[in-house]
Structures are given as structure tokens and as C-alpha cells.
Backbone as ProteinMPNN parsed JSONL, in Angstrom:
{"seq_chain_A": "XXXXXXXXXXXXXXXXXXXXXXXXXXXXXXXXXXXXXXXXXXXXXXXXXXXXXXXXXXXXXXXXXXXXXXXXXXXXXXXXXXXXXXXXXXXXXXXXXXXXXXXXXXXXXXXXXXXXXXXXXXXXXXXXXXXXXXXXXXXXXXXXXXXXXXXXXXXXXXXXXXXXXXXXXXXXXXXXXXXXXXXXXXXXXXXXX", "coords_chain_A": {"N_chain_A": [[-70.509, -65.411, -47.46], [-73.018, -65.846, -48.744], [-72.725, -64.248, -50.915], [-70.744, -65.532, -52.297], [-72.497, -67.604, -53.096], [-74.72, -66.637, -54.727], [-73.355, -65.637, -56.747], [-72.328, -67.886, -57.781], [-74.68, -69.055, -58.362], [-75.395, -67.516, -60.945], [-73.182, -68.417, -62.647], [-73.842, -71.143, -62.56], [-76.271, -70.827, -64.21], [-75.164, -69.57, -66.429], [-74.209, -72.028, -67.193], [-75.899, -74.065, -67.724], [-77.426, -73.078, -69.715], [-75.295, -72.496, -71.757], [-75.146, -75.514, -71.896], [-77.73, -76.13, -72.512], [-78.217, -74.786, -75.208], [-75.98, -75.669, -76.797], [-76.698, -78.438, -78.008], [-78.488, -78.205, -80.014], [-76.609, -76.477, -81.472], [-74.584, -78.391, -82.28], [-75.46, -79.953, -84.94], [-75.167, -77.791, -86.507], [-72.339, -77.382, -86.324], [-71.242, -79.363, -87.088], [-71.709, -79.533, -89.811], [-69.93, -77.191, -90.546], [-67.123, -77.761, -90.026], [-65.92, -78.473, -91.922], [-65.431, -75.474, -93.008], [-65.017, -73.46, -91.169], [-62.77, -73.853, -88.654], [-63.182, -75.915, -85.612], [-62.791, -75.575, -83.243], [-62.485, -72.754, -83.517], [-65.102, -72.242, -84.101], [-66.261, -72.596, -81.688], [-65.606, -70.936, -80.434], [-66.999, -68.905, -81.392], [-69.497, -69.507, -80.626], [-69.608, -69.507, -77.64], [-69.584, -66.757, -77.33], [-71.684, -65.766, -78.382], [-73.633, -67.263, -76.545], [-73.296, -66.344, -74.58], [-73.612, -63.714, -74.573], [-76.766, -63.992, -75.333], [-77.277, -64.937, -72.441], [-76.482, -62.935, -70.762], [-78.326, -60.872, -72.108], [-80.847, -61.957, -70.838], [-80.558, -61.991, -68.618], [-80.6, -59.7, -68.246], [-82.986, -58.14, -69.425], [-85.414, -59.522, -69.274], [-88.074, -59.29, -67.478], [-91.34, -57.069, -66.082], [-93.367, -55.282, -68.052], [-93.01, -51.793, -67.378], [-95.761, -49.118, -66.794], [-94.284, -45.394, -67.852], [-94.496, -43.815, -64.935], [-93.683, -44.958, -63.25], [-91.05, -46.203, -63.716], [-87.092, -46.087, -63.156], [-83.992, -44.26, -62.714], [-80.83, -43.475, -62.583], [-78.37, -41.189, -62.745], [-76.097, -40.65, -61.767], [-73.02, -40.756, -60.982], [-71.508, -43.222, -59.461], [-73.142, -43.445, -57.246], [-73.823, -45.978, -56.231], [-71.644, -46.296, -54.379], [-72.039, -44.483, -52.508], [-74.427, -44.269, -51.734], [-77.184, -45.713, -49.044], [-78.479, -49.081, -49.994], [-81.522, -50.199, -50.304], [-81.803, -53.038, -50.261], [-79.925, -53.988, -48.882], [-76.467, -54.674, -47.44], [-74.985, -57.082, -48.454], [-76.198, -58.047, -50.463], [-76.173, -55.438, -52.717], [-72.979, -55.973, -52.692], [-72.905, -58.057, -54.231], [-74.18, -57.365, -56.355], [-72.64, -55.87, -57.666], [-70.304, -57.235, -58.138], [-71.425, -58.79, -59.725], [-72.192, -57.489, -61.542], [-69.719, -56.763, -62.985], [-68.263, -59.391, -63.477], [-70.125, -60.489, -65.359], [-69.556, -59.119, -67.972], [-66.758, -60.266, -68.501], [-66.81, -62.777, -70.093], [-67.65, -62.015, -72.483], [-66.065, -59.797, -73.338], [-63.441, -61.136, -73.065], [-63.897, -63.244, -75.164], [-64.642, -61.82, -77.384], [-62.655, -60.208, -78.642], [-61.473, -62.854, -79.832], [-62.933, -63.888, -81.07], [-63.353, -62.358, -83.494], [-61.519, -60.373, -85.988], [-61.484, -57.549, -86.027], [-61.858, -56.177, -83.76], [-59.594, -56.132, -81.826], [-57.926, -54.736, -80.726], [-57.415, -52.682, -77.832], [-59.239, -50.423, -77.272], [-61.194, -50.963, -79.24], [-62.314, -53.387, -78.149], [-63.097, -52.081, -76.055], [-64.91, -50.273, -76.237], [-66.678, -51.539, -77.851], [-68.051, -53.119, -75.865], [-68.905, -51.268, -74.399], [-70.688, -49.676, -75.816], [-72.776, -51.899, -76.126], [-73.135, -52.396, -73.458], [-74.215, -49.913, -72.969], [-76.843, -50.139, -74.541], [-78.419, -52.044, -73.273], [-78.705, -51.015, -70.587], [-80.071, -48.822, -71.152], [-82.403, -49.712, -73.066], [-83.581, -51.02, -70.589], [-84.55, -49.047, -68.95], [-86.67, -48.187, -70.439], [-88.245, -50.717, -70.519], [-88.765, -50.763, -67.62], [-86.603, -51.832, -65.672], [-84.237, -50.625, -63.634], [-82.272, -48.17, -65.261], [-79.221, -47.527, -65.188], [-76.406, -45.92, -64.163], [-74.148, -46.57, -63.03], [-74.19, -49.813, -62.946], [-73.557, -49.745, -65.71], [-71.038, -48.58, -66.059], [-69.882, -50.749, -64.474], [-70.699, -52.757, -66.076], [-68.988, -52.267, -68.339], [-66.469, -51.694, -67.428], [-66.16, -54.615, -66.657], [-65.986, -55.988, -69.201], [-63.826, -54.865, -70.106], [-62.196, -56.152, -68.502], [-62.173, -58.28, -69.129], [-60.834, -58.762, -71.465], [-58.624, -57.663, -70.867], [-57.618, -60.009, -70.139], [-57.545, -61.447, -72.198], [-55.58, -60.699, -73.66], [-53.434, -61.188, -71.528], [-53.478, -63.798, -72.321], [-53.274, -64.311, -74.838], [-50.163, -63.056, -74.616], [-48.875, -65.327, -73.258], [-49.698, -67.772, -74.597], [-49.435, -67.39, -77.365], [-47.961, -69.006, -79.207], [-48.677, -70.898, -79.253], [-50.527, -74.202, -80.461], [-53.202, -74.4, -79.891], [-53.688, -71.99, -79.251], [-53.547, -70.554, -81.6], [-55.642, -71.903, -83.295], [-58.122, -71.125, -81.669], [-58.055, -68.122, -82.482], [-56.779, -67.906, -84.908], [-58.07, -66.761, -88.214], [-58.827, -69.568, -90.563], [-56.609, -70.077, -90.373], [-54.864, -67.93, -90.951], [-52.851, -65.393, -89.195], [-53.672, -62.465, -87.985], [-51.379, -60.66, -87.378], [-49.781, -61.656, -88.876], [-51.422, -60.77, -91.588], [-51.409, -58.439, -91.698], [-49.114, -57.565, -91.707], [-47.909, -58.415, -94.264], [-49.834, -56.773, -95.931]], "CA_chain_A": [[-70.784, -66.696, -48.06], [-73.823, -65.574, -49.575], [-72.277, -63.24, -52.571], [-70.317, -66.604, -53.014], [-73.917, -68.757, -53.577], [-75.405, -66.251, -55.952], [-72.253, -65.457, -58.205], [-72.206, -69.69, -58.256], [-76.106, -69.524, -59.173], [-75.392, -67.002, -61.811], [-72.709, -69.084, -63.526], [-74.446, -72.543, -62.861], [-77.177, -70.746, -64.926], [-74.819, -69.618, -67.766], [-73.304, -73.033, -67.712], [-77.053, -74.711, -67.92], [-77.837, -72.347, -71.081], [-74.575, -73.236, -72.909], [-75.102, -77.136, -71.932], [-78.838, -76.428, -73.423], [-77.588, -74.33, -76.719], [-75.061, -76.784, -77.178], [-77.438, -79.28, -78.425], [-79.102, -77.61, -81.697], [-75.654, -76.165, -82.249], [-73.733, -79.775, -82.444], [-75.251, -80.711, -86.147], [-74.159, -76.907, -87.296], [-70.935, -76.986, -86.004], [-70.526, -80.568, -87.432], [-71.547, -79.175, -90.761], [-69.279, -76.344, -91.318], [-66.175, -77.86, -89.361], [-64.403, -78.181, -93.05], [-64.865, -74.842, -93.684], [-64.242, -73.031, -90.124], [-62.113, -74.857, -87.2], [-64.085, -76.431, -84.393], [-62.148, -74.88, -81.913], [-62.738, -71.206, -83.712], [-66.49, -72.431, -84.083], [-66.97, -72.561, -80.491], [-65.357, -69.537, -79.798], [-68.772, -67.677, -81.85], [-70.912, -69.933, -80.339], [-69.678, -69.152, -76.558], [-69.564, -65.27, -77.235], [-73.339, -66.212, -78.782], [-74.041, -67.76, -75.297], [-72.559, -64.908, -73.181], [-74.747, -62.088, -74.873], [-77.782, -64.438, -74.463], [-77.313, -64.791, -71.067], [-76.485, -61.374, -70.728], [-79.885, -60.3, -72.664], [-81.867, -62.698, -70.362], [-80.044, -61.859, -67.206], [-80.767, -57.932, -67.652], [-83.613, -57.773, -70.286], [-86.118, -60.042, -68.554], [-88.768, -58.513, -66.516], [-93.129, -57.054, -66.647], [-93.113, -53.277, -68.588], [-94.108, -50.611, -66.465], [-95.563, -47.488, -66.809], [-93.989, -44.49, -67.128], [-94.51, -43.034, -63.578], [-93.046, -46.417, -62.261], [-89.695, -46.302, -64.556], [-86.511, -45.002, -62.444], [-82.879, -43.88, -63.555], [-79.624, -43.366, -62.277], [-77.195, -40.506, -63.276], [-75.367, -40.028, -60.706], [-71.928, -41.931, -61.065], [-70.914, -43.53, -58.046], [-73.82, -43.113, -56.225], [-73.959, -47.184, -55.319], [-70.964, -46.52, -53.496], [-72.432, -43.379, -51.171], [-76.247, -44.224, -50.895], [-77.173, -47.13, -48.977], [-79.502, -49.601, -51.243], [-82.862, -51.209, -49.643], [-81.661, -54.59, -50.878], [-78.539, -54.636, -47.886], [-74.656, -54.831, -48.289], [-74.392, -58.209, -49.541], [-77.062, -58.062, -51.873], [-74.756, -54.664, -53.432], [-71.745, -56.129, -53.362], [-73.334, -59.481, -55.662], [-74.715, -57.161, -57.819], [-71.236, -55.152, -57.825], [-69.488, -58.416, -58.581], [-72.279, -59.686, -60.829], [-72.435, -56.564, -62.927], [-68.33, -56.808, -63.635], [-68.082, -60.88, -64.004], [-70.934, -60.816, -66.546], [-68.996, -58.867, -69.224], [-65.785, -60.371, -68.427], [-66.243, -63.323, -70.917], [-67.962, -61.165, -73.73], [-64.898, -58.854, -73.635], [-62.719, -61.988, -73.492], [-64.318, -63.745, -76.37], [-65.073, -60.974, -78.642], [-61.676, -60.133, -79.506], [-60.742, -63.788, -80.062], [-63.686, -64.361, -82.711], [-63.252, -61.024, -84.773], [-59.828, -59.588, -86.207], [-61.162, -56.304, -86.319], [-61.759, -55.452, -82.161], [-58.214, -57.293, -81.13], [-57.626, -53.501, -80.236], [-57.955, -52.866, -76.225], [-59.683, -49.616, -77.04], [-62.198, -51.151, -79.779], [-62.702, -53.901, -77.375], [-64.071, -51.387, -74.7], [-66.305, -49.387, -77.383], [-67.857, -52.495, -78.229], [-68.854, -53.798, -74.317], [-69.313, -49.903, -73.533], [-71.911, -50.29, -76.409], [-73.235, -52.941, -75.872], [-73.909, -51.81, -71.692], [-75.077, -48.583, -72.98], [-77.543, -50.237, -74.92], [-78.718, -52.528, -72.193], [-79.29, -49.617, -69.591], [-81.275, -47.741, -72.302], [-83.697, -50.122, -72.908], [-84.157, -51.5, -69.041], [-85.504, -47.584, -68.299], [-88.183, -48.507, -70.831], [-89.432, -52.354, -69.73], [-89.665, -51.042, -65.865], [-85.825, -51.816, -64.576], [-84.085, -49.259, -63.243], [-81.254, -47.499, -65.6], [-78.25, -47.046, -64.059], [-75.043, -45.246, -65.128], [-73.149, -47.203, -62.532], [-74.101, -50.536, -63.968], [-72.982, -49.23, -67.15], [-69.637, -48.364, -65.539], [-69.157, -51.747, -63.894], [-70.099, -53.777, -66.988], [-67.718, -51.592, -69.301], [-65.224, -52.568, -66.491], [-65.513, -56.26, -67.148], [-65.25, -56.384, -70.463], [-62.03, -54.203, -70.459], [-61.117, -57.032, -67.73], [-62.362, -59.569, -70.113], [-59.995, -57.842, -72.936], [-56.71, -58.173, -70.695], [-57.54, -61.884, -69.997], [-57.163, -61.858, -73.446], [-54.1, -59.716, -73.963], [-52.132, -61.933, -71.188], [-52.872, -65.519, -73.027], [-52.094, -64.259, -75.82], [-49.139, -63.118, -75.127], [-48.331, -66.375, -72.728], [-49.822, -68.854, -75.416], [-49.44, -66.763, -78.994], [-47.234, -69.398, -80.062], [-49.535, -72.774, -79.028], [-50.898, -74.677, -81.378], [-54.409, -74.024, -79.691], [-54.255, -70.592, -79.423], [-53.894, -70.293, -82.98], [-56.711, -72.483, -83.737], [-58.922, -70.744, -81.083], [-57.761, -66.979, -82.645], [-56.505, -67.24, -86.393], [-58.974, -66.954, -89.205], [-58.319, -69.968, -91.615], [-54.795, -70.309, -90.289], [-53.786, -66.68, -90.995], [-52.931, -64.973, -87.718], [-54.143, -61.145, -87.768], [-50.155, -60.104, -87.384], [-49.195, -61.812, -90.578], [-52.2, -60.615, -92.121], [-51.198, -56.826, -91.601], [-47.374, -57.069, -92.559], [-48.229, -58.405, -95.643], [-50.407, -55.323, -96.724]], "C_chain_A": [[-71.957, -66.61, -49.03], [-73.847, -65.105, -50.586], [-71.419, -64.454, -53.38], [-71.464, -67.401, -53.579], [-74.408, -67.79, -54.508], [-74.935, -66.107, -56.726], [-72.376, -67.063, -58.588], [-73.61, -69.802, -59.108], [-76.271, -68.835, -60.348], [-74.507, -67.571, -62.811], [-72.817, -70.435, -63.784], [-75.744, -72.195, -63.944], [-76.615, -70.516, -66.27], [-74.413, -70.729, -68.189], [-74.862, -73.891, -68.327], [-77.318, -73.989, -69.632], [-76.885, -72.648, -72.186], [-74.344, -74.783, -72.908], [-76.402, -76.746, -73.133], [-78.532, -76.015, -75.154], [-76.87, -75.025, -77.339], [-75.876, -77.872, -78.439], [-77.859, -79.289, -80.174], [-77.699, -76.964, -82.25], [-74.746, -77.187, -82.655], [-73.698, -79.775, -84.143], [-74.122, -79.119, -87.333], [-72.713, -76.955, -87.114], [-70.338, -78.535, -86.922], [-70.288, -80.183, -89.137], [-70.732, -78.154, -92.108], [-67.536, -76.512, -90.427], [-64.841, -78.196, -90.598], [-64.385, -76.479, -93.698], [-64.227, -73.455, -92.195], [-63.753, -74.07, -88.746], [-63.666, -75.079, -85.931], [-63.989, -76.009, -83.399], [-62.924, -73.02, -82.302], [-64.464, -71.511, -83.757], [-66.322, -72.188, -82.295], [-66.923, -71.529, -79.415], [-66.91, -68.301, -79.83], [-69.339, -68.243, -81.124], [-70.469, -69.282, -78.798], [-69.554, -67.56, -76.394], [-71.022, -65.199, -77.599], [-74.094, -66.318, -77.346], [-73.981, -66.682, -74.368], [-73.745, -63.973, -73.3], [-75.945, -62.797, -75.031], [-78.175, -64.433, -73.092], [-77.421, -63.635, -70.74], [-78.338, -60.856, -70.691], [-80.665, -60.532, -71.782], [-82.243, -62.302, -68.798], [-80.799, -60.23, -66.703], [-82.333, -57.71, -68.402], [-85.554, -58.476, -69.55], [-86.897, -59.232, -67.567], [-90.069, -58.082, -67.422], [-92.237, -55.393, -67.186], [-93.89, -52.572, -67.487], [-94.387, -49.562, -67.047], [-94.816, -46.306, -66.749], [-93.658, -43.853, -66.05], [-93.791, -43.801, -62.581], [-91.281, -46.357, -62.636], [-88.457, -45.358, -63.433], [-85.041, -45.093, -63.111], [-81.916, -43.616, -62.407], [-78.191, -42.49, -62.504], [-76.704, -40.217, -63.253], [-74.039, -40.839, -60.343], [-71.634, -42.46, -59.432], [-71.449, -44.023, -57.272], [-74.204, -44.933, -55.806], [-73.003, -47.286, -54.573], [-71.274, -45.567, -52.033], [-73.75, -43.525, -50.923], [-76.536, -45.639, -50.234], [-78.557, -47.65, -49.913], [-80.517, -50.565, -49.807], [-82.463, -52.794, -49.908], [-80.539, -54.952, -49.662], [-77.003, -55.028, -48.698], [-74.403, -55.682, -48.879], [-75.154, -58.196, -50.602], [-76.627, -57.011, -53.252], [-73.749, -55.202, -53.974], [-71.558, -57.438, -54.487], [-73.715, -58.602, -56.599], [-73.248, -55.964, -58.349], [-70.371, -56.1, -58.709], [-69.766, -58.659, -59.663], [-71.955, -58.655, -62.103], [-70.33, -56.56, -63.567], [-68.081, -58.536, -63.885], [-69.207, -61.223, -65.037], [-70.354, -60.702, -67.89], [-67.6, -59.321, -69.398], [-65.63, -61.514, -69.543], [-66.746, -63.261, -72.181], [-66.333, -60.605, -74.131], [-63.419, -59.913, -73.559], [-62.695, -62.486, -74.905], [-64.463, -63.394, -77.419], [-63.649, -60.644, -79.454], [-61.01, -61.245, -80.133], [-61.621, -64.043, -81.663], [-64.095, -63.347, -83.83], [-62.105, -60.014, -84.719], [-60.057, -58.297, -85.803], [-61.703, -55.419, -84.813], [-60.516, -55.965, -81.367], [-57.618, -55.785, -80.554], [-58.213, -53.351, -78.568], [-59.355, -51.642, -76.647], [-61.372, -49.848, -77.746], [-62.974, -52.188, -79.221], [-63.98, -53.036, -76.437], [-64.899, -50.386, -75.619], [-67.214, -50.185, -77.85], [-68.69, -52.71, -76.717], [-69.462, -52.249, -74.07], [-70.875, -49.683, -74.542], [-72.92, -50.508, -75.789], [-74.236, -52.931, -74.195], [-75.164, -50.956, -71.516], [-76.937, -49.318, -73.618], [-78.5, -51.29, -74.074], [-80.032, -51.594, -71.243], [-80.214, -48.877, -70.174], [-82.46, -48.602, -72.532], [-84.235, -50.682, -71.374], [-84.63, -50.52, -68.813], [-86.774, -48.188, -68.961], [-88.857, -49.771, -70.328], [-89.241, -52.205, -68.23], [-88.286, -51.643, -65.065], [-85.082, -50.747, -64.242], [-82.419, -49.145, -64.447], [-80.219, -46.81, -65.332], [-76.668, -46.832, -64.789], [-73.564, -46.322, -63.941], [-73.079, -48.364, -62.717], [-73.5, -50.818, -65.082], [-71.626, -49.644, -66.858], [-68.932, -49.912, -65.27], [-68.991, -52.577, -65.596], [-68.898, -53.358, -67.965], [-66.54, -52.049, -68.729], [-64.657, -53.784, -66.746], [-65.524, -56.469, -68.27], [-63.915, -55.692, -70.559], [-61.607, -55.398, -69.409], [-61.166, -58.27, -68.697], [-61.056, -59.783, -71.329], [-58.553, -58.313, -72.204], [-56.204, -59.508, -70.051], [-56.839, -62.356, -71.019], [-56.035, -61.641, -73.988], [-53.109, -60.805, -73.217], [-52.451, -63.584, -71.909], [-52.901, -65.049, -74.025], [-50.682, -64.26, -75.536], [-48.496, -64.602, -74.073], [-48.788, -67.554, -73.594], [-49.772, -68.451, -76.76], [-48.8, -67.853, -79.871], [-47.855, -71.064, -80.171], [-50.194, -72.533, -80.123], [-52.513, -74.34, -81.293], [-55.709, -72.607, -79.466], [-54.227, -70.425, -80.602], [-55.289, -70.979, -83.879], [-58.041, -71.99, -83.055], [-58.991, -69.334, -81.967], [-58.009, -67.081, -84.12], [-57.481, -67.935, -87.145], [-58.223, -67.957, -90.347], [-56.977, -70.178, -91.203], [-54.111, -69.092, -90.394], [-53.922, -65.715, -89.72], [-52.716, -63.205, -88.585], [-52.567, -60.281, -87.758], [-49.491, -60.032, -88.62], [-49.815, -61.169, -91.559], [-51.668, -58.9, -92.339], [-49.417, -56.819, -91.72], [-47.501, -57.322, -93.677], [-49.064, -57.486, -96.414], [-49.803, -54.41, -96.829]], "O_chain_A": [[-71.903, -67.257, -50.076], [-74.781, -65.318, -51.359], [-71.319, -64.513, -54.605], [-71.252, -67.883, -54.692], [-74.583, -68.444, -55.536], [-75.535, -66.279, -57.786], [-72.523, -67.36, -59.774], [-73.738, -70.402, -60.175], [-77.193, -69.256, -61.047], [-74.871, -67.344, -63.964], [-72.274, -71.018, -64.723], [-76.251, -73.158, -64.521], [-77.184, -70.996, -67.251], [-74.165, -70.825, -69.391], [-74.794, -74.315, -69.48], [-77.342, -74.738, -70.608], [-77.271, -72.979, -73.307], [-73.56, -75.323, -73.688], [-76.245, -76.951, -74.337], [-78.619, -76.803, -76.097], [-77.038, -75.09, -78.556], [-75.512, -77.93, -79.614], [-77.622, -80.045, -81.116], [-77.601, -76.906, -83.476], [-73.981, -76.802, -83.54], [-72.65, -79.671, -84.78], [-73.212, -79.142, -88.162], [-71.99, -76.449, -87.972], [-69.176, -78.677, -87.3], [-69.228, -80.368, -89.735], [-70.712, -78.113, -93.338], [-66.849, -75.507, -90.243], [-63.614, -78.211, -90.494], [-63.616, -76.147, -94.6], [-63.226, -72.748, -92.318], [-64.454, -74.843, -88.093], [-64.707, -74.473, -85.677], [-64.897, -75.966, -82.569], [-63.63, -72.335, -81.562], [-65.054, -70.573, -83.221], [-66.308, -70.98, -82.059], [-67.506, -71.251, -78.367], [-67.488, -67.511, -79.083], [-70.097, -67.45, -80.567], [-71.135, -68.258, -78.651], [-69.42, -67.137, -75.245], [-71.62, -64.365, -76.918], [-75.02, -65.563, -77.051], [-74.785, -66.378, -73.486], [-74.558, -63.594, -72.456], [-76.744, -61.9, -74.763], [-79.242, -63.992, -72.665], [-78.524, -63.217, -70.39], [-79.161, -60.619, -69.806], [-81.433, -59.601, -71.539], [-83.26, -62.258, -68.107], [-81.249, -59.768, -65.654], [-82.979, -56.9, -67.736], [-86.584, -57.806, -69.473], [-86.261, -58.481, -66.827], [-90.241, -58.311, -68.619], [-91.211, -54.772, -66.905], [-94.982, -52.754, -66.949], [-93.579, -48.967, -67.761], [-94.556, -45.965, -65.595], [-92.571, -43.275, -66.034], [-93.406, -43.47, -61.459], [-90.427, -46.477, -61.758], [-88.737, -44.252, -62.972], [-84.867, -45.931, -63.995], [-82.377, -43.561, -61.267], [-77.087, -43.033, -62.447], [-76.231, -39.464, -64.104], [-74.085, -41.578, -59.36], [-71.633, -41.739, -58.434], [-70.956, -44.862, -56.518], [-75.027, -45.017, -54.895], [-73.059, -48.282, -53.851], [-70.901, -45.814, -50.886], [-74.262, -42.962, -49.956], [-76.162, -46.654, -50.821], [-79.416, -46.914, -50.398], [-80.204, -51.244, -48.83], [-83.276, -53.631, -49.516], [-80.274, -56.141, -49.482], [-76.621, -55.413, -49.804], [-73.673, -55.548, -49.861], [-74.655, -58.355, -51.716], [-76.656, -57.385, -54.424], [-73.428, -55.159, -55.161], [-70.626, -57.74, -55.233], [-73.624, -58.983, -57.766], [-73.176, -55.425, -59.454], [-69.849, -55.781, -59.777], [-68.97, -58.794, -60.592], [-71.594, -58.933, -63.247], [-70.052, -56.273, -64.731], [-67.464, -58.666, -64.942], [-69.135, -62.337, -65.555], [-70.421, -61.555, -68.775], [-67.051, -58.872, -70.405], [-64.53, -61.511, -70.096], [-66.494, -64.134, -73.011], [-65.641, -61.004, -75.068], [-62.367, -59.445, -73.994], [-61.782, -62.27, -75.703], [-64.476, -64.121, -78.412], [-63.539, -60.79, -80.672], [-60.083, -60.997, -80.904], [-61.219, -64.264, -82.805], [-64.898, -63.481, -84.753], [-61.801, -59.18, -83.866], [-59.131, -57.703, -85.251], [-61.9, -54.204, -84.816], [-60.655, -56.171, -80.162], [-56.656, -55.932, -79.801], [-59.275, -53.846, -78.189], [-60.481, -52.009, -76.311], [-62.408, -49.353, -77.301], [-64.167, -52.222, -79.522], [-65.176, -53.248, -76.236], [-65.675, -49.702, -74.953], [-68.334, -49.834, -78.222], [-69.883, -52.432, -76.6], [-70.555, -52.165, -73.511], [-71.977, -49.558, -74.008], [-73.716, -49.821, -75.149], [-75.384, -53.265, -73.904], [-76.194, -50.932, -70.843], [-77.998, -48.955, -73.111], [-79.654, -51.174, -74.487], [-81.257, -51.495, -71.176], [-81.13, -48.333, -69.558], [-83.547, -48.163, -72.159], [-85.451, -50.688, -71.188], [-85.644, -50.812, -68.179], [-87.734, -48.609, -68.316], [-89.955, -49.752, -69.772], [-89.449, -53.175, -67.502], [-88.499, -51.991, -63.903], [-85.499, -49.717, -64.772], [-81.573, -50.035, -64.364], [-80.233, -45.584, -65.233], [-76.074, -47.459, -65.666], [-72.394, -46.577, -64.226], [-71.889, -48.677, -62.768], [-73.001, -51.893, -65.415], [-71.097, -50.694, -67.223], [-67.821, -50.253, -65.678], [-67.962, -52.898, -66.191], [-67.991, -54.131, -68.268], [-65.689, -52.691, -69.345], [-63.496, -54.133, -66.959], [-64.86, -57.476, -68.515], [-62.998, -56.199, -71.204], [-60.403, -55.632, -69.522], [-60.244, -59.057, -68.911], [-60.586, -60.806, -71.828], [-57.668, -59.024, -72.68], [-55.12, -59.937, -69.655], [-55.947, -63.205, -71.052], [-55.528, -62.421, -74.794], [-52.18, -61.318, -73.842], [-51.55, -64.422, -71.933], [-52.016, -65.712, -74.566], [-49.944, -65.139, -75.982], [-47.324, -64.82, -74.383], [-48.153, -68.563, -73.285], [-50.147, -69.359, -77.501], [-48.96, -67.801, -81.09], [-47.562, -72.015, -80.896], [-50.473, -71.481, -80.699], [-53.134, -74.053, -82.317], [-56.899, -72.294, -79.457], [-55.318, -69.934, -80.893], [-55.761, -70.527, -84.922], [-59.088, -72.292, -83.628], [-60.155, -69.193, -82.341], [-59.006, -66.608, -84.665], [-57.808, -69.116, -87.032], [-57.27, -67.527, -90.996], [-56.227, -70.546, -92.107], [-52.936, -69.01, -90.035], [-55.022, -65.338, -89.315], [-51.905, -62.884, -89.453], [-52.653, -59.132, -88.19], [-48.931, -59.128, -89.241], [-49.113, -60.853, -92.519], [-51.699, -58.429, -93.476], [-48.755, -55.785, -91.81], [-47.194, -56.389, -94.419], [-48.92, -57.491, -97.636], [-50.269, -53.424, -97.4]]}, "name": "protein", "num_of_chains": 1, "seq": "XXXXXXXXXXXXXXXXXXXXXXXXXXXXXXXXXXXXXXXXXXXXXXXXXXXXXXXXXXXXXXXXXXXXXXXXXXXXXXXXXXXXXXXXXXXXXXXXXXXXXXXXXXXXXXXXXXXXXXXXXXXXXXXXXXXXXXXXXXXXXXXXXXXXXXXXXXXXXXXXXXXXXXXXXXXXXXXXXXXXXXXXXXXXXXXXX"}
């Protein structure tokens, strides 16, 4: 019950951050709603929101010293060592670290033609992780290759969220307004070249 209350306090906090962002983004979104959709606007702004959260979620924390800094390079090894923190406190941050990137790696392929690829999908989140983990060694959290692993995970799960509504809504009126640039859908766009 407890890995259920902190995954809830981790997405009552992303939901608090895109209620607050919301706010200052209203007059922009009002301002450029004749020249991109409202619907495709809110797609940037909630992939905007995600990798804030993200940043805040992992990036946050005092710098340490050197001698304090610790690492991880050992794949797996949160599944064979036990952790000082206890099993449930693991398996939330097991959970946490794959439901974080799940609606980056959703979102990202919806608001840019040119990662709609599964593979450029997961080169962006795998990125994106890597670059995470690399700076947390330096500000004093620990750098961990299995972290890495999980979030890369949820964005490739994020990615075939995306893959099945497409192909179960490709033809709605809302998926096209959530997806296609301007009205031209990324399919049409590439038979015609």
C-alpha cells in the first residue's frame, strides 16, 4: 500500500506543476492558437512539463564533495544487493524510475515528426537518462546505470503507448489534431517526396 501512496505523491506533484505552469502558459497558447492548434500546443507544453518534473525530481539536491559522490556500474545490481532504504522503498523507486519516462517517451513522438521512429524515440529518452545520471554523480546523488536502464525502459513504454493509439485512433479527428503538423500528417508528408 505504501509503493501505491508514493507513486500517487509523485504524480499529485506532476499534476500540481502542470496546474501551476498552466497559468503563465494560458496567454501564450491563446496567442499563437491561429498559427499552431491548441490541442498540438498542449502537447509541447505537457512534454515541457514532464522534463521539468523530471529535472526537479532527479536534479534537486546539496553538491557534495568528491569523496562523498558514489556510482553504480554494475547492471542489475538493484536486483541482487539488498538496499538500506528496504523492499518497498526499491520497488517505488523501481516503479518510479520507469513511470517517470513513460509520458516523455509518449509525448515526444507526438510533438516532433522527426522521432515518430521506435528506435529514435529510445535514443532520445536513453539520452536524455544518460544525461541525468551523469550529472547526479557530480551534485552528490548517486549515478546509477540501473536507473538509466529503467528510465530508458519507460520511455520505450511511453513510445508503444504511442504506437497502439495511433494505430487504434490514426483516423480520429483528435488524434490528428494532437499529432499532425498544420494538418499534414507525417505519412502524407513522406509519399509526397
Amino acid at each position: 500500500m505504501r509503493i501505491i501512496q508514493e507513486i500517487a505523491g509523485y504524480a499529485l506533484a506532476g499534476a500540481v506543476a502542470l496546474a501551476v505552469l498552466a497559468v503563465p502558459f494560458l496567454p501564450v497558447c491563446f496567442l499563437l492558437r491561429k498559427k499552431i492548434r491548441i490541442l498540438r500546443q498542449t502537447v509541447y507544453f505537457a512534454l515541457g512539463v514532464c522534463v521539468l518534473v523530471i529535472l526537479c525530481a532527479t536534479l534537486t539536491g546539496r553538491i557534495v564533495p568528491p569523496s562523498e559522490r558514489s556510482r553504480n556500474l554494475v547492471p542489475f545490481r538493484m536486483f541482487t544487493e539488498p538496499w538500506l532504504m528496504g523492499r518497498e522503498k526499491k520497488i517505488t523507486q523501481i516503479i518510479a524510475n520507469i513511470v517517470m519516462f513513460a509520458p516523455p517517451g509518449m509525448l515526444l513522438p507526438m510533438a516532433f515528426l522527426s522521432v515518430r521512429r521506435f528506435w529514435k524515440t529510445a535514443a532520445a529518452m536513453g539520452a536524455f537518462s544518460f544525461i541525468i545520471e551523469f550529472i547526479q554523480y557530480f551534485i552528490g546523488r548517486q549515478a546509477d546505470i540501473d536507473d538509466f536502464m529503467l528510465n530508458a525502459a519507460g520511455g520505450m513504454l511511453g513510445y508503444l503507448i504511442f504506437a497502439l493509439c495511433k494505430k487504434l485512433w490514426k483516423e480520429k479527428k483528435i488524434w490528428k489534431s494532437l499529432t499532425e503538423k498544420n494538418g499534414i500528417s507525417v505519412d502524407r508528408k513522406r509519399r509526397s517526396s
